[in-house]
C-alpha positions, 0 to 999 in steps of 0.5 A: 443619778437615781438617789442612793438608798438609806440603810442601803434601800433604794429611795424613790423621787416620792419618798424623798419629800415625806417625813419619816414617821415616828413611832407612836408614843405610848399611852400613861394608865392615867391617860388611858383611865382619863379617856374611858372616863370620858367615852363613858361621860359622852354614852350616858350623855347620849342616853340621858338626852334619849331618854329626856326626848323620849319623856318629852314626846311621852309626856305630848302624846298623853297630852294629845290623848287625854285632851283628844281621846279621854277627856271627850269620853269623860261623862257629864253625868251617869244614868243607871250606868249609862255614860253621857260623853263631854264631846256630845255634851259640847257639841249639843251646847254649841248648837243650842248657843247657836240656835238662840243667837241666830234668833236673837239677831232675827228679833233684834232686826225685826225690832230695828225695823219696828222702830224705824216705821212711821207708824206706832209699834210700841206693843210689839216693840215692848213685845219684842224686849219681852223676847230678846230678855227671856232669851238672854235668861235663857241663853245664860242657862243653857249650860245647866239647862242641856244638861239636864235634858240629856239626862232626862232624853237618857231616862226616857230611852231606857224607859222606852226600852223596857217598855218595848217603845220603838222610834223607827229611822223612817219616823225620825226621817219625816220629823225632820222633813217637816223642820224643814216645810217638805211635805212628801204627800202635799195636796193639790191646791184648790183654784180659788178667784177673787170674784165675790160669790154671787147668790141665786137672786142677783140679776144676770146682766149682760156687762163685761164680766172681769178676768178671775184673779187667781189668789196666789198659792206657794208650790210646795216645797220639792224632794230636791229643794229639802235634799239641798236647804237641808245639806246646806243647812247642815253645814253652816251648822257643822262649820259653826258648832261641829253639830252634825245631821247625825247629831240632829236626827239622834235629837228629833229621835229623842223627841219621839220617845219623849212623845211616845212615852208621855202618852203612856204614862198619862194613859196609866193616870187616874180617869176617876177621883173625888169631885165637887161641883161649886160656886163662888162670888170674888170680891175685894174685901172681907167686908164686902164677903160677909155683906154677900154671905148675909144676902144669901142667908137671907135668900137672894140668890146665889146666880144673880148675887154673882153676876152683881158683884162679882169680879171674876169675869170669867163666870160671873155670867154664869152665875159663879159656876166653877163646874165640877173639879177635883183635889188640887186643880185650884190655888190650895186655900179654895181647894181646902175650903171646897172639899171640907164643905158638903152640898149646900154649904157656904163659906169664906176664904182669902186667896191671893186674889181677893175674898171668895164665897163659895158653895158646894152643890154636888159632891162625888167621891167617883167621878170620871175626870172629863176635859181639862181635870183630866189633862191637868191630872195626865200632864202632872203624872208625866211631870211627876213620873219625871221627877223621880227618876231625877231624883233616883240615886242612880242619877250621878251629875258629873258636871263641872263649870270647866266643862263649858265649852268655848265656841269654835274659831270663826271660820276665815272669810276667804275660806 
């Protein structure tokens, strides 16, 4: 029989094995105040832990920006408001450590095979530590010394600038062809033979005459061979230092205008200035001075006293002629003594090479600047031009020690 209803409702097979339910009970305001307590515990959870790993990823990416984006932009030095970067700054430091190591190792080979021949090399070993010590000097300064130079290419290329000084893609192009031995136009090599040169009255004999031997000529170095050492070359550099062709022609740029500019301002040098021609015999002693200054009093001359005693080899056979030089070219104790002295006049100075007596010929306060006075005088109007843009005001160094860049990782092996 069907089961019968309860309540009078008809039961089913199904509702039979079900617990009827109860009614739910209902909540105390105590519990009810408890939970929103604890919904609003759970939101302000989840917000805080937000905001702490949105303030996470803030503070990583800033540092990501700082260290990839502002910190290269950071100027090691500003000239007349010009910005010399960290990154190109690193990057230049990285390429010249590079470039002294690499030659370090060449003279520390070339020194180990010295000193494994037979024969006796000690000159050129003593030679070769001369190097491998100036370098290493060198090498510790680097820092220093490239960031001065930056400033002195920044200096230069504004000069240029308002000098209308132009370096063109072409000549920077050229410069590194030659970096490299590229010669676009080569010469034809001249054929030349091993057999010696026979004159017109040598006899004429019947015997064999021997082959010419060619001397051997290298062929010049081909487009193809540049394009390829170069890209090479380029990217061991790049691989090692992060130092790009780029970076190598903005490089062989600046040494253009570095070029173009000196040779103007040493042609805006002085080619006139005062000059005395005069004599001089070197000796050892003040005694011995004196003895040469009487002998002349009393009227031996001067030409031959200086090629009798005299020390300085260099013109002693002239008879002590220093020819004409003007203010500043000698040490500054014979400079002074020279131009207080008019033409005939004698006199004896100590220099840090001994005891000099010296006499004035001819005096000009014009006199054109000829050969090695006037390049002395054109190189230290360069100099000097440099030196006071160095010392402008508007030159601010911004270096710091921290700037130094590490080298980069060695590149893995199965890379």
């Amino acid at each position: 029989m069907p089961p019968r209803s309860v309540l009078g409702t008809d039961l089913t097979e199904d509702d039979m094995g079900k617990t009827p339910p109860r009614p739910e009970k209902a909540l105390t305001r105590k519990q009810i105040s408890r939970r929103e307590r604890e919904q609003r515990m759970r939101q302000r959870l989840i917000l805080g832990t937000g905001a702490v790993l949105l303030l996470v990823i803030a503070i990583l990416g800033w540092g990501l920006y700082d260290q990839y984006v502002l910190q290269p932009r950071r100027p090691v030095a500003t000239v007349r408001g010009s910005e010399i970067p960290l990154a190109d700054y690193q990057r230049l430091v990285r390429y010249r450590r590079w470039d002294y190591r690499s030659y370090l190792q060449q003279l520390q080979a070339q020194r180990a095979q010295l000193a494994a021949a037979e024969e006796d090399q000690a000159f050129l070993l003593q030679y070769i530590d001369q190097q491998v010590q100036q370098l290493q000097g060198e090498l510790m300064n680097l820092p220093i010394t490239v960031l001065d130079e930056m400033i002195d290419d920044r200096l230069i290329r504004q000069e240029s600038s308002r000098r209308d000084i132009t370096v063109t893609a072409d000549e920077v192009q050229q410069l590194l062809e030659e970096q490299f031995g590229y010669d676009r136009d080569p010469e034809p090599p001249t054929p030349t033979s091993a057999l010696p040169e026979v004159e017109p009255s040598d006899p004429v004999t019947a015997t064999a005459t021997p082959e010419p031997t060619p001397t051997p000529t290298v062929a010049p170095m081909t487009e193809d061979e540049f394009v390829e050492r170069s890209t090479a070359w380029f990217d061991v550099v790049r691989e090692a230092t992060g130092f790009t062709e780029a970076d190598l022609r903005y490089q062989l740029e600046g040494s253009l205008y570095r070029t173009k500019l000196s040779e103007a301002v040493r042609a805006e040098a002085p080619t006139i200035a005062e000059q005395v021609h005069a004599r001089h015999i070197l000796v050892a002693t003040e005694e011995e001075a004196k003895t040469v200054n009487m002998r002349l009093a009393a009227g031996e001359d001067f030409a031959a006293l200086a090629a009798e005693l005299s020390q300085d080899t260099s013109n002693k056979d002239d008879g002590g002629d220093l020819g004409w030089f003007p203010r500043g070219q000698m040490v500054a104790a014979f400079d002074e003594a020279a131009f207080t002295l008019h033409p005939g006049e004698m006199s004896i100075v100590e220099t840090e090479f001994g005891f000099h007596v010296i006499r004035v010929d001819e005096r000009e306060a014009e006199r054109p600047l000829e050969g090695s006075a006037l390049e002395r005088v054109q190189a230290q109007a360069w100099e000097d031009w440099l030196e006071q843009q160095r010392g402008s005001d508007q030159v601010v160094r911004q270096w710091s020690s921290t700037m130094v860049p590490n080298d980069l990782p060695t590149p893995r092996p199965d890379r």
